[in-house]
VOBA-1610 file (N, C-alpha, C; in pm, whole numbers, padded with zeros to 5 digits, always signed):
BEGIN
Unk-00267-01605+04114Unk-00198-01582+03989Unk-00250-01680+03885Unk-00322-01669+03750Unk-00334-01671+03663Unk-00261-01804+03610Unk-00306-01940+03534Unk-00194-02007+03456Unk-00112-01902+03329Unk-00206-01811+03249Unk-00144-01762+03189Unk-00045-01648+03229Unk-00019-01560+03358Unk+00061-01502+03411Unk+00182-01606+03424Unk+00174-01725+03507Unk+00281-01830+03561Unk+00378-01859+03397Unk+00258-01846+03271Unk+00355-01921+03157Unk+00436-01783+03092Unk+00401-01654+03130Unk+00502-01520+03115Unk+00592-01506+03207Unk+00578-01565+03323Unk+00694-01553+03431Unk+00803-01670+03379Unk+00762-01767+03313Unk+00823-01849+03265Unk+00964-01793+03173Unk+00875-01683+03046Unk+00930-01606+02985Unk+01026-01536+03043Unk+00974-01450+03125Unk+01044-01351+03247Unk+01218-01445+03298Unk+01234-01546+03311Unk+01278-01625+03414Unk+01366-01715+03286Unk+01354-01721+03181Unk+01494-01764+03094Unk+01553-01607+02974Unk+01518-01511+03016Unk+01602-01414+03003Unk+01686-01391+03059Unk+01756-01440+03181Unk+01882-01451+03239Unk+01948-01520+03180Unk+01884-01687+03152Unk+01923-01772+03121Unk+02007-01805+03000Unk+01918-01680+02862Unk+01972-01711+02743Unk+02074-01610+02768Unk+02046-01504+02822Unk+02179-01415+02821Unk+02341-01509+02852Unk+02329-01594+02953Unk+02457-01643+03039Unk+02440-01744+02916Unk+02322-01810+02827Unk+02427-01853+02722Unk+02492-01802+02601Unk+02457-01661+02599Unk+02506-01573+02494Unk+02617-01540+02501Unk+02645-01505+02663Unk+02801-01509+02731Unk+02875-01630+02643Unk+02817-01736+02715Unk+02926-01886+02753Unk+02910-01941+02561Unk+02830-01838+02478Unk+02853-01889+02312Unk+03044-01861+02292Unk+03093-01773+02320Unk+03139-01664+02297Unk+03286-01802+02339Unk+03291-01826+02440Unk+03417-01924+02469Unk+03342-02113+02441Unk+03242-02097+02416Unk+03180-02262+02431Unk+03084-02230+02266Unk+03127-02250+02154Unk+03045-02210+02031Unk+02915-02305+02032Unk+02935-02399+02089Unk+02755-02469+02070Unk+02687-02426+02135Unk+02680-02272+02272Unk+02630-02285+02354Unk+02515-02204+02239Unk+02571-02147+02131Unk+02458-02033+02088Unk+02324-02099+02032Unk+02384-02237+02030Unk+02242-02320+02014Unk+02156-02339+02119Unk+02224-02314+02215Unk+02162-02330+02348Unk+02074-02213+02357Unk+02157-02123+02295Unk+02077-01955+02347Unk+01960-01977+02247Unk+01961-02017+02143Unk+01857-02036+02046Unk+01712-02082+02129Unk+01769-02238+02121Unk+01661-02315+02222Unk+01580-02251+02300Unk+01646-02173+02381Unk+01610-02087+02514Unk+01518-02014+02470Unk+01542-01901+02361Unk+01496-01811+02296Unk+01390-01812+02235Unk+01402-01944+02156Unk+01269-02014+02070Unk+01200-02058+02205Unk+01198-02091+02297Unk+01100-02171+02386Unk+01015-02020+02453Unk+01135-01908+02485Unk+01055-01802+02594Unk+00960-01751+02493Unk+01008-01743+02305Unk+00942-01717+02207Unk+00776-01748+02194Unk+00798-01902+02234Unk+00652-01960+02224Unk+00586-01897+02318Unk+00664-01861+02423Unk+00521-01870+02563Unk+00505-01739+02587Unk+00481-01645+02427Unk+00411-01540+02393Unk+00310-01594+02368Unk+00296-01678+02222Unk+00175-01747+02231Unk+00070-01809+02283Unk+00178-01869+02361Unk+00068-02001+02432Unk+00048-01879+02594Unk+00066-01797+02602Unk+00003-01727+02735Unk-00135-01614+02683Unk-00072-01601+02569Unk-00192-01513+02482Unk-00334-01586+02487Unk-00298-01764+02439Unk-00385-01833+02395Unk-00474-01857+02547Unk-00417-01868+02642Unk-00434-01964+02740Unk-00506-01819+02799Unk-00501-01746+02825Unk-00549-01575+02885Unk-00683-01542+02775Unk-00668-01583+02656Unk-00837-01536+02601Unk-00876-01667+02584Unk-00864-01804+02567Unk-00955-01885+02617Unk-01004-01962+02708Unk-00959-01887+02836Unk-00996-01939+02947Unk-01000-01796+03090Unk-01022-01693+02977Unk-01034-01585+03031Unk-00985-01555+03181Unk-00831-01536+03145Unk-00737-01509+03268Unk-00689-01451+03208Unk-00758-01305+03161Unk-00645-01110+03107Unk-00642-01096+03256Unk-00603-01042+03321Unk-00559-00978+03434Unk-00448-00872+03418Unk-00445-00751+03506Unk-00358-00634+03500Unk-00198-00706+03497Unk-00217-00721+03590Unk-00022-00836+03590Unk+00016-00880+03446Unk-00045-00920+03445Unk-00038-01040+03244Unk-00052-00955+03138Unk-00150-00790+03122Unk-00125-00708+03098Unk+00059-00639+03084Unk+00054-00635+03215Unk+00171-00540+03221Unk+00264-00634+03197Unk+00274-00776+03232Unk+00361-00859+03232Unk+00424-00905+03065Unk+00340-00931+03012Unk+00374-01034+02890Unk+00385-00870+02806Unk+00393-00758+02753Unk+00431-00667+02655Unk+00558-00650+02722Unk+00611-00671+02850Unk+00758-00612+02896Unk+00826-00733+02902Unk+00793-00839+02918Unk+00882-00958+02869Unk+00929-00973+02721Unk+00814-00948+02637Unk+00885-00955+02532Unk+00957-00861+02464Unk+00938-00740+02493Unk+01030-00612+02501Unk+01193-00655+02530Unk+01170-00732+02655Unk+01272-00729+02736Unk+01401-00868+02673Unk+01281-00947+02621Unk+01376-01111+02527Unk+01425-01018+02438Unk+01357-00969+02344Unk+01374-00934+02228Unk+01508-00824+02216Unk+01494-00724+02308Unk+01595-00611+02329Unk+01753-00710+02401Unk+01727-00771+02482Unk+01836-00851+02535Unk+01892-00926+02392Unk+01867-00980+02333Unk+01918-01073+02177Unk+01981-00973+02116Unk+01901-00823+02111Unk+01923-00725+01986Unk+02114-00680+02085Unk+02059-00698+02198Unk+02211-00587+02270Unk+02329-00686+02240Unk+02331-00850+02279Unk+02406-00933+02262Unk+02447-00873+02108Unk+02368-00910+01968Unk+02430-00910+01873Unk+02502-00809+01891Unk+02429-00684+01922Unk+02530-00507+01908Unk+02687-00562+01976Unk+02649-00623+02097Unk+02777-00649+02201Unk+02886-00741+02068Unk+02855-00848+02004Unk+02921-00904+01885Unk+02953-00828+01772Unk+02876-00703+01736Unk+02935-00654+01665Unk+02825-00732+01524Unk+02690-00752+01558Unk+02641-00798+01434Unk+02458-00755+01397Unk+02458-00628+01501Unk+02352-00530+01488Unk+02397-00423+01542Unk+02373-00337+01470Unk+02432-00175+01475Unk+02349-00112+01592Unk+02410-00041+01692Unk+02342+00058+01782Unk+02221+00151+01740Unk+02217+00174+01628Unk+02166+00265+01595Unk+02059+00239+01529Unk+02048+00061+01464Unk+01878+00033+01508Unk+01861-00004+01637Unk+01914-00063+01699Unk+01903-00119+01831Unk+01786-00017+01939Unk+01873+00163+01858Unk+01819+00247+01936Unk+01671+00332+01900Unk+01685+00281+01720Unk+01529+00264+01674Unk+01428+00199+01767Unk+01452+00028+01794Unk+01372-00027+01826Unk+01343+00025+01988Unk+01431+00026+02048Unk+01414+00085+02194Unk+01304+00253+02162Unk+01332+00344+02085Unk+01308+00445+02070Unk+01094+00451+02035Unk+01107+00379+01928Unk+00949+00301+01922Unk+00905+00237+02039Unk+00968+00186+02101Unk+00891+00094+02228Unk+00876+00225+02366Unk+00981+00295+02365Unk+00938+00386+02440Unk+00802+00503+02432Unk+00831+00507+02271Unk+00728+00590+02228Unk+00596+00551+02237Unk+00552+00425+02181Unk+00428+00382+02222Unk+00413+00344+02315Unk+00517+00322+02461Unk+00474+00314+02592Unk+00370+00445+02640Unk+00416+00515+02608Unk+00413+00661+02662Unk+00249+00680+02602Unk+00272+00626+02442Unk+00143+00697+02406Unk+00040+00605+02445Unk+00038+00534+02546Unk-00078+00414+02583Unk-00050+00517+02720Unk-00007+00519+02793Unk+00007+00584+02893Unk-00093+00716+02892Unk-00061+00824+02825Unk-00129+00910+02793Unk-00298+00864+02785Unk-00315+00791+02665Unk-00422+00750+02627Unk-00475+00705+02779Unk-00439+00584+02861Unk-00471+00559+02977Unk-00578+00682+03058Unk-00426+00733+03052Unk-00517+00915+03147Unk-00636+00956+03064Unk-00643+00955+02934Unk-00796+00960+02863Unk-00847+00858+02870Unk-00858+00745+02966Unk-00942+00678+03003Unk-00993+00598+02868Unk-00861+00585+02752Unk-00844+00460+02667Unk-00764+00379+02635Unk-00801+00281+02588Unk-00666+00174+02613Unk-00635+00130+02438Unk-00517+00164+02435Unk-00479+00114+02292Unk-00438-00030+02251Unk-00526-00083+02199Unk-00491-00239+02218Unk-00383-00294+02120Unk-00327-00358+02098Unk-00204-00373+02030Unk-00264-00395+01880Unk-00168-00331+01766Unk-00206-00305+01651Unk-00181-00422+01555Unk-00228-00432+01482Unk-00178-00568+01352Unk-00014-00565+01347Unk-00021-00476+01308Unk+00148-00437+01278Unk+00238-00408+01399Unk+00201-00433+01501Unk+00273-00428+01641Unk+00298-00598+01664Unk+00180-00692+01638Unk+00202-00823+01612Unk+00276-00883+01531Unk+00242-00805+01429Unk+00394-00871+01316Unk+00526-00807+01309Unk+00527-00723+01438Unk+00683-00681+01444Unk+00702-00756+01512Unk+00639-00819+01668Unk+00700-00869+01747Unk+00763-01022+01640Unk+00648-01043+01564Unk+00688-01202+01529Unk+00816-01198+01425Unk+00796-01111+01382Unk+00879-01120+01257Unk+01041-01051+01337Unk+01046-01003+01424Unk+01162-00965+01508Unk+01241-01093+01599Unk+01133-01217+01623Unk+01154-01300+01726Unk+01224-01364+01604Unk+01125-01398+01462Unk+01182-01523+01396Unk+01370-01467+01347Unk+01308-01332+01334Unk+01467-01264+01255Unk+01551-01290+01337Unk+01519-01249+01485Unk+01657-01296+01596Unk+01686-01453+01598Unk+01597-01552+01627Unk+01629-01685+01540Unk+01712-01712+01469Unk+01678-01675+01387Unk+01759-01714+01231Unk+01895-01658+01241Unk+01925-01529+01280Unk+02019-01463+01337Unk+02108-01611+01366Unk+02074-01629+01542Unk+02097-01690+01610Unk+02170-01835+01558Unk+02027-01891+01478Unk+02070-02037+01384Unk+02193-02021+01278Unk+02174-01923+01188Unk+02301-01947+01126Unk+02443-01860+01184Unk+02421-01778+01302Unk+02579-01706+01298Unk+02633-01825+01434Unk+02576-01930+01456Unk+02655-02052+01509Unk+02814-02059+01389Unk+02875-02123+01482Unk+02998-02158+01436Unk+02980-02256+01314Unk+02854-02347+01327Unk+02872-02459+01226Unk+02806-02368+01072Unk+02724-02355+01141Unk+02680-02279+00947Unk+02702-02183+00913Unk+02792-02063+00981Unk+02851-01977+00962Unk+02974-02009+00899Unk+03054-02108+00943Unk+03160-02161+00852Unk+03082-02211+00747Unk+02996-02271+00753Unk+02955-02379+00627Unk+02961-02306+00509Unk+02832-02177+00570Unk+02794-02064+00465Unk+02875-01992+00360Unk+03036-01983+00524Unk+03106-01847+00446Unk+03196-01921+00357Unk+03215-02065+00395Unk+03352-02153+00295Unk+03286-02180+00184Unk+03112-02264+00191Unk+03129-02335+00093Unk+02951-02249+00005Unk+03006-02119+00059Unk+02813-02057-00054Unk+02912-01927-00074Unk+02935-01841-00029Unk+02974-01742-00036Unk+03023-01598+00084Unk+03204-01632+00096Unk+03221-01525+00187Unk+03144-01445+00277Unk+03090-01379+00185Unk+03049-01253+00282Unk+02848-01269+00284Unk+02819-01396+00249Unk+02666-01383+00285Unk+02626-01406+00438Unk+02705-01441+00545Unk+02633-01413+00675Unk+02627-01239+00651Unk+02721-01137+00674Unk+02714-01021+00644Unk+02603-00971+00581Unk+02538-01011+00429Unk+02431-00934+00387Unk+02335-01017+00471Unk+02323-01146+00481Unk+02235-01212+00556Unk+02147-01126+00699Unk+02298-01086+00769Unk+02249-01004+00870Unk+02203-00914+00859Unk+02280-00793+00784Unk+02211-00687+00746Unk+02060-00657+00688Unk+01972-00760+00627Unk+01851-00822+00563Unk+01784-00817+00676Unk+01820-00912+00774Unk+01747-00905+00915Unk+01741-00817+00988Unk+01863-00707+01004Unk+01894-00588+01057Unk+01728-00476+01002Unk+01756-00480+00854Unk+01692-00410+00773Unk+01534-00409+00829Unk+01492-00533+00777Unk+01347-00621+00820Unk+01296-00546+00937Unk+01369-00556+01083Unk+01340-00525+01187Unk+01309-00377+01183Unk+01401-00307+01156Unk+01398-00136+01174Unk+01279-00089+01088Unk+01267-00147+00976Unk+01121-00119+00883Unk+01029-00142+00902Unk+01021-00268+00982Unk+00918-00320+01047Unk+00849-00250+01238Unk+00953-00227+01234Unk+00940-00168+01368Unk+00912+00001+01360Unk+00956+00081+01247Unk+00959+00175+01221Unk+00783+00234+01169Unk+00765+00119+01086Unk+00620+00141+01008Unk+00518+00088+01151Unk+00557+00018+01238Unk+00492+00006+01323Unk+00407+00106+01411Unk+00563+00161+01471Unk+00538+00289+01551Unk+00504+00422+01446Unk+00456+00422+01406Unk+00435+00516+01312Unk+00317+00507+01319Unk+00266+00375+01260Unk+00066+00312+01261Unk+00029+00329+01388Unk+00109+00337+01516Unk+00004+00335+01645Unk+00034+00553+01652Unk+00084+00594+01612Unk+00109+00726+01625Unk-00030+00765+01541Unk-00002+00747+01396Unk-00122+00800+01313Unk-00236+00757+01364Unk-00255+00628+01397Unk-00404+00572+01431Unk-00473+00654+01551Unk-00425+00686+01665Unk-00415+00724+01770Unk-00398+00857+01794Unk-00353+00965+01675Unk-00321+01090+01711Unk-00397+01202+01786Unk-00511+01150+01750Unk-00610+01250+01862Unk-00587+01252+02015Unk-00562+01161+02033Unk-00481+01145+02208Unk-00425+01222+02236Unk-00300+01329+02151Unk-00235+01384+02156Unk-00248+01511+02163Unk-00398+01548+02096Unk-00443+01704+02081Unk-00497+01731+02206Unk-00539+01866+02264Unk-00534+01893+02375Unk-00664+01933+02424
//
């Protein structure tokens, strides 16, 4: 096994972790800093397994399959917690799931034509811009700056706050799956 496989299993292996502190936010309010931490760390070791796999040339099928379903899997786990709080709507939730299924499938396909769709510009800046949005999420709907925000800036700005991030994601994720559909459509003809 690969160092860069071992630093996605890493990933793999505090998705339990932040979940049970997403739980224990809920009766223990600092824990969501905890879930943060967690989140931001499995966050990095997208990067640093990316980095560590093309410069020291350890791609392997595992690390392949491994590191696009881990971060699927961080990212969708954060999105269900908020839905579970009541501070991302099901119905992007089921956008983003809905795109990830879709371009599973259409790499799949492609596969059987004996091509491989390599991940798109805009598949990169969803993941990032989805990780930092769940972040930020995360950082301000803590108890401390969520009070801070809503007493001493204005009521109801966690609310648009979220919704902004809500927004971000589904557009971003939306124009995504869309670019690997158009780019790729010949796969599809028969």
């Amino acid at each position: 096994m690969t160092t860069a496989t071992k630093i996605t299993l890493i990933r793999v292996l505090l998705i339990p972790i932040f979940l049970v502190c997403m739980y224990l936010a809920k009766s223990y309010p600092f824990m969501i800093y905890v879930s943060l931490a967690v989140f931001v760390i499995a966050s990095l070791t997208d990067l640093i397994d990316g980095k560590v796999a093309r410069k020291y040339h350890q791609v392997s099928d595992l690390g392949k399959f491994l590191d696009p379903l881990a971060d699927k899997v961080l990212v969708i786990a954060a999105m269900a917690m908020f839905c579970e709080w009541g501070l991302f709507p099901a119905w992007a939730l089921m956008i983003v799931l809905t795109r990830e299924f879709a371009v599973t499938g259409l790499r799949l396909i492609a596969v059987g034509k004996g091509r491989v769709i390599a991940a798109a510009w805009s598949g990169k800046m969803k993941t990032a811009l989805t990780m930092a949005g769940l972040c930020l999420m995360l950082f301000l709907n803590g108890e401390f700056f969520a009070n801070l925000l809503n007493t001493h800036i204005c009521p109801s700005f966690m609310t648009v706050f979220n919704w902004v991030i809500v927004g971000v994601i589904t557009v971003v994720t939306l124009y995504s799956g869309i670019e690997y559909f158009v780019k790729n459509r010949d796969i599809l003809k028969n």
